[in-house]
C-alpha positions in Angstrom: 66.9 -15.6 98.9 70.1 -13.5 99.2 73.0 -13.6 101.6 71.1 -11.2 104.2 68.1 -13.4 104.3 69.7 -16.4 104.5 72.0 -15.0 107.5 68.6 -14.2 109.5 67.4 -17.6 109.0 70.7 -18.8 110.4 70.6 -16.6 113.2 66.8 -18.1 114.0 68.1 -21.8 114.0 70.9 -20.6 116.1 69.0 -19.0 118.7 66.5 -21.7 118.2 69.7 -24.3 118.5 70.8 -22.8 121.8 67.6 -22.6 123.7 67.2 -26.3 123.6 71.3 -27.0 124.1 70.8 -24.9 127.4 67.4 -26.9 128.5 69.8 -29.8 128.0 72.8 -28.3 129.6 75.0 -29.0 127.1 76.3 -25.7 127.7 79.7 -25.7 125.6 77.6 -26.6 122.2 75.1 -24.0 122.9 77.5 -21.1 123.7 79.1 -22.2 120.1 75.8 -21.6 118.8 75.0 -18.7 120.4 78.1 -17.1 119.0 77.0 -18.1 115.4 73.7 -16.8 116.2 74.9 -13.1 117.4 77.4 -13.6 114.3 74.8 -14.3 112.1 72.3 -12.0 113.1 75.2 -8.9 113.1 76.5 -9.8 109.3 72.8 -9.7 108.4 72.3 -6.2 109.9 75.7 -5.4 108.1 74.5 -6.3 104.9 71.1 -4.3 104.8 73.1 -1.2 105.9 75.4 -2.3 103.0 72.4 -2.2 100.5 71.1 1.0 102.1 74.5 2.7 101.6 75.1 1.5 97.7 71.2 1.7 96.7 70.7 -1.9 96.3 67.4 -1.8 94.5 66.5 -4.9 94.0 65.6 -4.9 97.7 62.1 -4.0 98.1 62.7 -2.5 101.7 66.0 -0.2 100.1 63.7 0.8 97.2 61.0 2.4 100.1 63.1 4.1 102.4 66.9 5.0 100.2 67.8 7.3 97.2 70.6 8.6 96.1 69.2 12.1 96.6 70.2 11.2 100.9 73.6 11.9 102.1 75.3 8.8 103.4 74.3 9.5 106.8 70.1 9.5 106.2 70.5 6.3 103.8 72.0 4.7 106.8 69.2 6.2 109.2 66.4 5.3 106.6 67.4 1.7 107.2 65.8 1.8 110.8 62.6 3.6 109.8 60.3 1.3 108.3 58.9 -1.9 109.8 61.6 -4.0 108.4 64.4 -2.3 109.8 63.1 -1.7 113.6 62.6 -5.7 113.3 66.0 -6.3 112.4 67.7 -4.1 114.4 65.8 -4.9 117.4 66.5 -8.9 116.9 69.9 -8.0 116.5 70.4 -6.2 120.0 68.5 -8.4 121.5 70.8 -11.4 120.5 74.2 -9.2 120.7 73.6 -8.3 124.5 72.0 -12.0 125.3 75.0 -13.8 123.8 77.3 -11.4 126.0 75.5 -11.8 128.7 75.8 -15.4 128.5 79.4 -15.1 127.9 80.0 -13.0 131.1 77.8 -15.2 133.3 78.3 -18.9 131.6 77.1 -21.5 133.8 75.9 -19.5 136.2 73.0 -18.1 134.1 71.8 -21.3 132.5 67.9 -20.8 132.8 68.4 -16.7 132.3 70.0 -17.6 128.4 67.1 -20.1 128.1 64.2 -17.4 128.4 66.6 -14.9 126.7 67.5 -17.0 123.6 63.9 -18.0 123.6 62.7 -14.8 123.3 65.5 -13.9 121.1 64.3 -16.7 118.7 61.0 -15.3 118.6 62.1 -11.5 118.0 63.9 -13.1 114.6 61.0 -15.4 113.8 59.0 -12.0 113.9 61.7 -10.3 111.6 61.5 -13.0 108.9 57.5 -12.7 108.8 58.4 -8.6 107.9 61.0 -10.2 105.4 63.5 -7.6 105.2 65.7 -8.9 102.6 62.4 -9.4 100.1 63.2 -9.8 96.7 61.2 -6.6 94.4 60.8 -8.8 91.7 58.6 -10.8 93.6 56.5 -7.8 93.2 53.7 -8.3 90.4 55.5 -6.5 86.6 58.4 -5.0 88.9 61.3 -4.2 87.1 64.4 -2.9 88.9 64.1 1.1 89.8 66.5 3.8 89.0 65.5 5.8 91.7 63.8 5.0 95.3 61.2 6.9 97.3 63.5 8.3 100.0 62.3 9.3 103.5 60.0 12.1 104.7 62.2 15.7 105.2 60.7 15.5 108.2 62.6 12.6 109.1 65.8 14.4 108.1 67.2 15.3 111.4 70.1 14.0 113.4 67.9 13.4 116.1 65.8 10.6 114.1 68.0 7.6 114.7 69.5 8.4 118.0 65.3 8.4 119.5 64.7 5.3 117.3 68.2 3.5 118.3 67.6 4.3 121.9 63.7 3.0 122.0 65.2 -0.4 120.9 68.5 -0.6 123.1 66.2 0.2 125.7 64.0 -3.0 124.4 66.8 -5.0 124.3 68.2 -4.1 127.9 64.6 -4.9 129.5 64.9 -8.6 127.7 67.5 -9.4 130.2 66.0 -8.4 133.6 62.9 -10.0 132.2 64.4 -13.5 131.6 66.2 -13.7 134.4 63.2 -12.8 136.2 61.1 -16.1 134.6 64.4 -17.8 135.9 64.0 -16.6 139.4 60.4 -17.6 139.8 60.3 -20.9 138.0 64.5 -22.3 140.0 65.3 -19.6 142.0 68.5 -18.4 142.3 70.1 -15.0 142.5 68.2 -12.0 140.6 70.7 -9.5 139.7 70.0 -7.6 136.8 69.6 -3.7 138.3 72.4 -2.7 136.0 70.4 -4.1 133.2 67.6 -2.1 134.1 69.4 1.1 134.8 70.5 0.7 131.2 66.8 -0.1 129.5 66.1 2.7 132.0 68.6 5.2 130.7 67.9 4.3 126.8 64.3 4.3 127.4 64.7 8.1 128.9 67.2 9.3 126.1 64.4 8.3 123.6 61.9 10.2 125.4 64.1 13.7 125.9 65.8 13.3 121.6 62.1 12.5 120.9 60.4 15.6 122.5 63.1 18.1 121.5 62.8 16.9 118.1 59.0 17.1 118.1 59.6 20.8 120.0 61.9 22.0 117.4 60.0 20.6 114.1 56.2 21.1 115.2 56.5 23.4 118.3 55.1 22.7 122.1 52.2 21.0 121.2 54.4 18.3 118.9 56.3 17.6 122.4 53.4 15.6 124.7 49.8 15.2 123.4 49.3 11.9 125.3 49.8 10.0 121.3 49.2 6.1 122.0 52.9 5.5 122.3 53.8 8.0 124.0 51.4 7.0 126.8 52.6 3.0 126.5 56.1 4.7 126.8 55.8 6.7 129.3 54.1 4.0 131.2 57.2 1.5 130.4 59.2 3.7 131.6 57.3 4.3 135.1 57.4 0.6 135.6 61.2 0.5 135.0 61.5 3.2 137.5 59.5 1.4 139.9 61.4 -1.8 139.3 64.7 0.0 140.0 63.2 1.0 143.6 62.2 -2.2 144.0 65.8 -3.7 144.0 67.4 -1.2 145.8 65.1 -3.1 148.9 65.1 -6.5 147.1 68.5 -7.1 148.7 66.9 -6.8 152.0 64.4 -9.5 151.2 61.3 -7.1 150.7 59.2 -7.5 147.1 60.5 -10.8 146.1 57.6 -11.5 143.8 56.9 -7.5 143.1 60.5 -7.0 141.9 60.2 -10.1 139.4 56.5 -9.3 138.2 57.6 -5.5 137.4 61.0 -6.4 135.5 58.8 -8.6 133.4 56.2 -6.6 132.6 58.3 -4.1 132.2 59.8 -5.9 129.0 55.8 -6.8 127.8 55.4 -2.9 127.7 58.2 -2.7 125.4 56.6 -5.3 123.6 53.1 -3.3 124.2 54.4 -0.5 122.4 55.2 -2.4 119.2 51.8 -3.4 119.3 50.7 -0.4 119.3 52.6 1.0 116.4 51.9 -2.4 114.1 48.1 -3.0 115.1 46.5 -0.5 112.9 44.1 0.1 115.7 45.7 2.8 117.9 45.3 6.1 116.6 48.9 7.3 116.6 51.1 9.2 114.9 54.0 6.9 115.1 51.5 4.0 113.8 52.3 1.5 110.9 49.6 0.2 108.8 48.4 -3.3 109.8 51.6 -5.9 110.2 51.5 -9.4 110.0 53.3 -9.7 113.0 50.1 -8.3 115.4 48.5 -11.2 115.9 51.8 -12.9 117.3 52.6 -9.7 119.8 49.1 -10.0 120.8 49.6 -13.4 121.7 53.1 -13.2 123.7 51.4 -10.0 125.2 48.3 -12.1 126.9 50.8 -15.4 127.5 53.5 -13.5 128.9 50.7 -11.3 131.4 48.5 -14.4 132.5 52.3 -16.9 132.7 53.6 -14.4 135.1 51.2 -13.4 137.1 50.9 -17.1 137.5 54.2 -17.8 138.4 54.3 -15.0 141.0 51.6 -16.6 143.0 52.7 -20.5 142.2 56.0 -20.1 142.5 57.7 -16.9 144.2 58.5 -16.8 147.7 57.7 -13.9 149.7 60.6 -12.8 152.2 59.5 -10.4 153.7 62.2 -7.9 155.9 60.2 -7.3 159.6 58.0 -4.1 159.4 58.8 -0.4 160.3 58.0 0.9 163.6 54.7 2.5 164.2 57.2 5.8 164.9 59.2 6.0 162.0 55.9 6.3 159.6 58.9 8.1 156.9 61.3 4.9 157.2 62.7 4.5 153.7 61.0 0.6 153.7 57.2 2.8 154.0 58.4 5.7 151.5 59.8 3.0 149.2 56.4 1.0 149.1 54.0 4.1 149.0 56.6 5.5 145.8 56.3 2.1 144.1 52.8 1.8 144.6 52.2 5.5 143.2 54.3 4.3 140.3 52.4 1.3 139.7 49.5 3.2 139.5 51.0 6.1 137.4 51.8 3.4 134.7 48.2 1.4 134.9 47.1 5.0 134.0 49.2 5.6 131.1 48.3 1.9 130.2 44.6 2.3 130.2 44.3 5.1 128.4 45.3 4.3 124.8 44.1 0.5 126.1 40.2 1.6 126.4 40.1 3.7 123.5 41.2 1.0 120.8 38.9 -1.6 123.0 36.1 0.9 122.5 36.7 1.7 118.7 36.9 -1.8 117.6 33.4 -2.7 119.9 32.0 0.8 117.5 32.1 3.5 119.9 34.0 6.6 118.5 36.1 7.7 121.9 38.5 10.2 122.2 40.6 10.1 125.9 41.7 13.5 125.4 44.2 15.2 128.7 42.0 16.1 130.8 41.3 12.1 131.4 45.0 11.2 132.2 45.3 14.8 134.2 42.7 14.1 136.2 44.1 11.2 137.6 47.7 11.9 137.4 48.0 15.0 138.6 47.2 14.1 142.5 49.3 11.2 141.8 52.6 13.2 140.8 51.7 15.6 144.0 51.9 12.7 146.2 54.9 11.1 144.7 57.1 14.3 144.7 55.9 15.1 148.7 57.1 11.4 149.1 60.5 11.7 147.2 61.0 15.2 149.0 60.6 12.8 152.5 62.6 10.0 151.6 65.3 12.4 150.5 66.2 14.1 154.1 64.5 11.1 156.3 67.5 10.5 158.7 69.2 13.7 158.3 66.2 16.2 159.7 64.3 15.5 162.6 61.0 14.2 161.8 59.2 16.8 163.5 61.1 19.6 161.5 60.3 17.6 157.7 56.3 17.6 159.2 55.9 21.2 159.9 57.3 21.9 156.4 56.2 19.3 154.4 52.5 20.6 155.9 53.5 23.9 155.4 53.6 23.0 151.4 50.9 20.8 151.3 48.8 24.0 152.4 50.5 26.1 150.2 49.2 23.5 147.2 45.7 23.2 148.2 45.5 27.1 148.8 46.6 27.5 144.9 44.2 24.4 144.0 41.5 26.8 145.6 42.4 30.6 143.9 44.0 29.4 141.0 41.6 27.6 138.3 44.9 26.8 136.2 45.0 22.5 137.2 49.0 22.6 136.0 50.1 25.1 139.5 48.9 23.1 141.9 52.7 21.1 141.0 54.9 23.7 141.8 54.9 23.7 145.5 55.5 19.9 145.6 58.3 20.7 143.1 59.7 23.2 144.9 59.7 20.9 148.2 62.0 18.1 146.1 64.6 20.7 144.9 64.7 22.4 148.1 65.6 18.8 150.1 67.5 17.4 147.5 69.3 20.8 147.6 70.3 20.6 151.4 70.7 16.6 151.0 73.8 17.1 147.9 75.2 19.9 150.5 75.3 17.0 153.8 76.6 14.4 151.3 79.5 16.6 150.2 80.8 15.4 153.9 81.7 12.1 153.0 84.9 11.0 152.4 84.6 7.7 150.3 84.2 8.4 146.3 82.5 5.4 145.5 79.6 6.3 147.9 79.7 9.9 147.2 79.3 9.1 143.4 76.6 7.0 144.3 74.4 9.6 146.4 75.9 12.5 144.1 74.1 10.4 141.2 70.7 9.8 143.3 70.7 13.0 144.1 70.7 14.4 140.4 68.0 12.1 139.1 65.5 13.4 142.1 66.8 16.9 141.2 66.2 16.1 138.0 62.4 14.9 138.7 61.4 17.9 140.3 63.3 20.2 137.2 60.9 18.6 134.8 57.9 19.1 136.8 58.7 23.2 137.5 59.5 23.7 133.7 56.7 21.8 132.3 54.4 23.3 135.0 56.1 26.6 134.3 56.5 26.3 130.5 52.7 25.5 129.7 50.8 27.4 132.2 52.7 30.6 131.5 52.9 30.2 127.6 52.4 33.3 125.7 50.9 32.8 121.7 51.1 36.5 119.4 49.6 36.0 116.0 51.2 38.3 113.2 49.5 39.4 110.0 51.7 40.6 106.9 50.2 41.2 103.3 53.1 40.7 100.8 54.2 44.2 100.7 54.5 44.2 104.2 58.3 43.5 103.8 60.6 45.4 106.3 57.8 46.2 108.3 57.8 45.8 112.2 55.4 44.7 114.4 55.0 44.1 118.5 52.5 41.8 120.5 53.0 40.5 124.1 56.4 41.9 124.6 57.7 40.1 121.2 58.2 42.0 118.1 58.5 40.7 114.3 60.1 42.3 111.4 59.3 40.7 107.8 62.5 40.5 105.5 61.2 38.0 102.9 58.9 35.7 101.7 59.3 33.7 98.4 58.0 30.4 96.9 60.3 27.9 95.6 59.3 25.1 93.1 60.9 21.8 93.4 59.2 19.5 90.2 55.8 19.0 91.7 56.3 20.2 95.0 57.0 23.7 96.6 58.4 25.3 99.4 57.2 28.8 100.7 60.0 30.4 103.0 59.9 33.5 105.5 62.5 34.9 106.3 62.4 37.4 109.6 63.6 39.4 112.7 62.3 38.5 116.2 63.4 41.1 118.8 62.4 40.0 122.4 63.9 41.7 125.0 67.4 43.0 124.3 67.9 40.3 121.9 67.9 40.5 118.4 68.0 37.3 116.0 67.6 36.6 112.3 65.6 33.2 111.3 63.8 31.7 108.9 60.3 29.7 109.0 58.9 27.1 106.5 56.6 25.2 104.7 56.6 22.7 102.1 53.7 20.4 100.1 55.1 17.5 99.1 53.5 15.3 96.5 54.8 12.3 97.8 55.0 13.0 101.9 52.3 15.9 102.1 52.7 19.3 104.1 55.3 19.7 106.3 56.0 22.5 108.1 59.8 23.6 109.6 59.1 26.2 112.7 61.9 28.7 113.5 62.9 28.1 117.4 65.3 30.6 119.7 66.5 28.8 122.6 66.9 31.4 125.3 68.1 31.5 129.2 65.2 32.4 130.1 62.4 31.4 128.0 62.1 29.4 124.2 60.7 31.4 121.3 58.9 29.6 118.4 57.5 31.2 115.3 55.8 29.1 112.9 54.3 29.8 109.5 50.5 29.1 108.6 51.6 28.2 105.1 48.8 28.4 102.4 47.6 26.7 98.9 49.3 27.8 95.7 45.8 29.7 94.7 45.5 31.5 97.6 49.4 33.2 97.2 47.8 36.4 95.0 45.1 37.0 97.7 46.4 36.3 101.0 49.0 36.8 103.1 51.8 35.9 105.5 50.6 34.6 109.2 52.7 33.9 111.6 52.1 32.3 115.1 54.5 33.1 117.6 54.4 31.1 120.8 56.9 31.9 124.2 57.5 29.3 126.6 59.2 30.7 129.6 61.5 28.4 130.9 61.4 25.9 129.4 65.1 25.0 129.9 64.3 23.9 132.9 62.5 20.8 131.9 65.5 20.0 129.6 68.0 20.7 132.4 66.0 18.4 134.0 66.1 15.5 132.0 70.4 15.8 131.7 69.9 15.6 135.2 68.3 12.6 135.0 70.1 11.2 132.5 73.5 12.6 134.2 72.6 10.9 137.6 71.8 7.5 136.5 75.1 7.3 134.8 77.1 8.6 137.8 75.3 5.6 139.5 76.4 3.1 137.1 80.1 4.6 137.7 79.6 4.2 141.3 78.6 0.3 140.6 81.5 -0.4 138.5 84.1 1.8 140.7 82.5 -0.7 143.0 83.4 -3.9 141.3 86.2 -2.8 140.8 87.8 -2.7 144.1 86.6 -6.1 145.1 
């Protein structure tokens, strides 16, 4: 065992060590070893980026993932791409953000550090199963390498580590709200963890935008969302986080206190879902490991942590309920609150039983494919009803509630009229959206009235995320149901030649093959002329003996629309007979979505600078 190993299992005893010190309350002994264990944990972290960084061989999990072929910066990013790393890293933050949470709070967070440190100590017990720090010579006739196997060019972008970093700070941050939700139910107490949330929230939503602009810019539109297992198990993590956050904005007011528990904790089993998904072997997903050692473990906290809580919620929580809206004020935030987190609840049961069914079905035999149309289906009406409802809650108080009925009917019409004429399902969102921009719109316009900057930073910061919101919906809606693809055929001695389809025209400069040893890279070089603009770029496409095909698309990002042109790349044998083919596909805006998602992203940290401006001042 070497020094890295031996740190993790100290780090496991620790946490282990401090979990029963705190059931005790022998508080001062088990904040000492909680400070060995986030010690411990941190210098074993340390030293696998060490032996990424000098190509410490002799480590099988180095060998895999590090050459010397990487810069600096991708041997350290190679550390967090395999199974081993994501383990280690996410046991790490996990015990970093516990121990300073326990610091901060002390005594008065006793049973929240139990759970959390519990947990904790099973997130490291899972990281020593992986065994990161495994020796290659325990490998049958290994002999130490020279060279190792480096990662995918695929994986070469900046964008790799910030969506994989940001998955498991997001992981981490739900650990807390999730504990001290246990803690709530089984002693009561205070629940305050909404910052905690707003953080897995914010991570969780970074991961989701670096993820898709990556996928946009390596393998085009249809890289960005095709409903992948994970993405679905994400995207409904991050719907149940949402909801969570609504719930404690009324939790103070003594509505949902066993909702506002249950979704913070299963909030932090979808993060743990999604592992499961990526280690079981029996999702089909591109982000999917081969079968780990560790899946019968996250199977197990999965179904003990589900059945435990819903127990406890029913056993143990206390309902407190505020008194009821009047019959009259049907759009009183407590009945737009409760329809949006039902809606949300139901959003992520969606995006839950989709990937869910399908790997039930394949292991009972049955080949099933839930392909979009399944989740569109049902999430479509769903997404209409939720942005009519954030459209109401946004201007209840500051229009008269006759006025927000005529027009809210007036767009409801509008929607079922283009639900009627137009057979294109994806429309049928743009009124709705159009309705949230326009009231969040005239909402940021009343607020700029008030004269305290905490508040205004608060509202200023609600208001972007729900402009946000209905961003994404009009440039996704926008984006796909307007998309324009031109197909281009060149023979090789078509170079210099010009060519126009669908208002986008194509010049071929070049087109040559590169050998690299075994593997080769075939590169185009061209002209794309849309509009007044005129750009130079290049398109590629490599076979890699070791990784496979890979193929690099060209993207303009415009104002007004997003251009890709990707190469249909072809077999050595085939380079005296055929040709060049290039798919060009137009997104018009596009840059709406991803305005969109800053707006989101922008917002929820204006709210967390409201909060501590807030504290602050106390």
């Amino acid at each position: 065992m070497n020094i890295g190993g031996l740190l993790l299992y100290i780090g496991f005893v620790s946490t282990l060590l401090t979990t029963v010190f705190l059931f005790f309350k022998w508080i001062k002994i088990g904040l000492w070893t909680a400070r060995i264990a986030a010690l411990s944990t941190t210098l074993s972290l340390l030293f696998m980026a060490y032996a990424f960084v000098t190509l410490d061989f002799s480590i099988y999990y180095v060998w895999q993932f590090s050459s010397s072929s990487l810069p600096i910066f991708y041997r350290l990013a190679s550390m967090i791409v395999g199974e081993c790393g994501t383990y280690l890293l996410w046991a790490w933050l996990s015990t970093l953000l516990t121990f300073i949470y326990m610091e901060n709070r002390k005594r008065r967070a006793v049973f929240d550090c139990i759970y959390a440190f519990g947990i904790c100590t099973f997130l490291i017990f899972l990281t020593i199963i992986v065994d990161p720090f495994r020796s290659i010579f325990l490998t049958e006739g290994a002999t130490l390498p020279t060279a190792g196997n480096a990662i995918s060019p695929a994986l070469m972008d900046i964008l790799m580590p910030i969506h994989i970093l940001t998955a498991f700070v997001a992981y981490a941050f739900a650990l807390i709200p999730a504990a001290s939700s246990i803690a709530y139910l089984t002693h009561g107490g205070r629940l305050d963890v909404r910052n905690q949330l707003r953080l897995s929230w914010l991570s969780l939503s970074i991961c989701m935008v670096v993820g898709g602009i990556w996928a946009n810019r390596m393998l085009g539109w249809n890289g960005f969302w095709q409903w992948d297992p994970i993405q679905s198990i994400t995207l409904g993590t991050w719907l149940l986080l949402t909801a969570a956050l609504h719930a404690a904005a009324r939790f103070r007011r003594g509505e949902y206190q066993r909702l506002y528990p249950l979704l913070s904790i299963f909030s932090f089993i979808g993060c743990i879902q999604i592992t499961f998904v990526a280690r079981s072997g029996i999702y089909d997903s591109i982000h999917s490991y081969l079968h780990s050692s560790t899946t019968p473990f996250l199977f197990g906290f999965i179904l003990i942590a589900m059945i435990a809580s819903i127990l406890l919620v029913f056993l143990r929580g206390e309902e407190r309920e505020s008194k009821p809206a009047s019959t009259l004020s049907v759009l009183a935030p407590q009945n737009t609150f409760y329809f949006t987190i039902l809606i949300l609840i139901i959003l992520a049961f969606v995006s839950f039983w989709g990937p869910n069914i399908q790997a039930l079905l394949r292991l009972m035999g049955y080949k099933t494919v839930i392909s979009s149309s399944f989740y569109n289906t049902f999430l479509y009406p769903l997404t209409i009803a939720l942005a009519y409802l954030t459209g109401l809650c946004i201007v209840y108080g500051r229009v008269r509630t006759r006025r927000i009925a005529y027009v809210t009917v007036l767009f409801i019409i509008a929607t079922i009229l283009l639900d009627l004429t137009i057979p294109d399902d994806a429309i049928i969102v743009l009124p709705p959206a159009l309705f949230i921009l326009g009231n969040v719109l005239f909402k940021m316009i009343r607020d700029l009235r008030l004269k305290s900057r905490v508040a205004s930073l608060h509202l200023t910061g609600i208001d972007l995320i729900h402009l946000g919101f209905g961003l994404v919906l009009l440039g996704s809606v926008i984006a796909s149901s307007f998309a324009v693809t031109s197909s281009f055929s060149y023979s090789f001695e078509d170079e210099g030649v010009y060519k126009e389809a669908d208002g986008v025209g194509v010049k071929l400069l070049d087109f040559r093959v590169e050998k690299i040893g075994s593997d080769w890279l075939q590169i185009v070089d061209l002209e794309l002329f849309y509009g007044d603009t005129r750009e130079s770029m290049t398109t590629t496409y490599m076979k890699s003996r070791q990784f496979g095909f890979i193929s690099r698309p060209a993207v303009r990002y415009g104002m007004l629309s997003n251009i890709i042109v990707d190469m249909e790349g072809m077999l050595p044998c085939r380079l005296e007979t055929g040709g060049v083919e290039l798919v060009v596909r137009r997104y018009p805006l596009l840059n709406l979505l991803w305005i969109g998602c800053v707006f989101l992203i922008g917002g929820l940290l204006l709210t967390l600078a409201a909060e501590f401006m807030h504290k602050r001042r106390r």
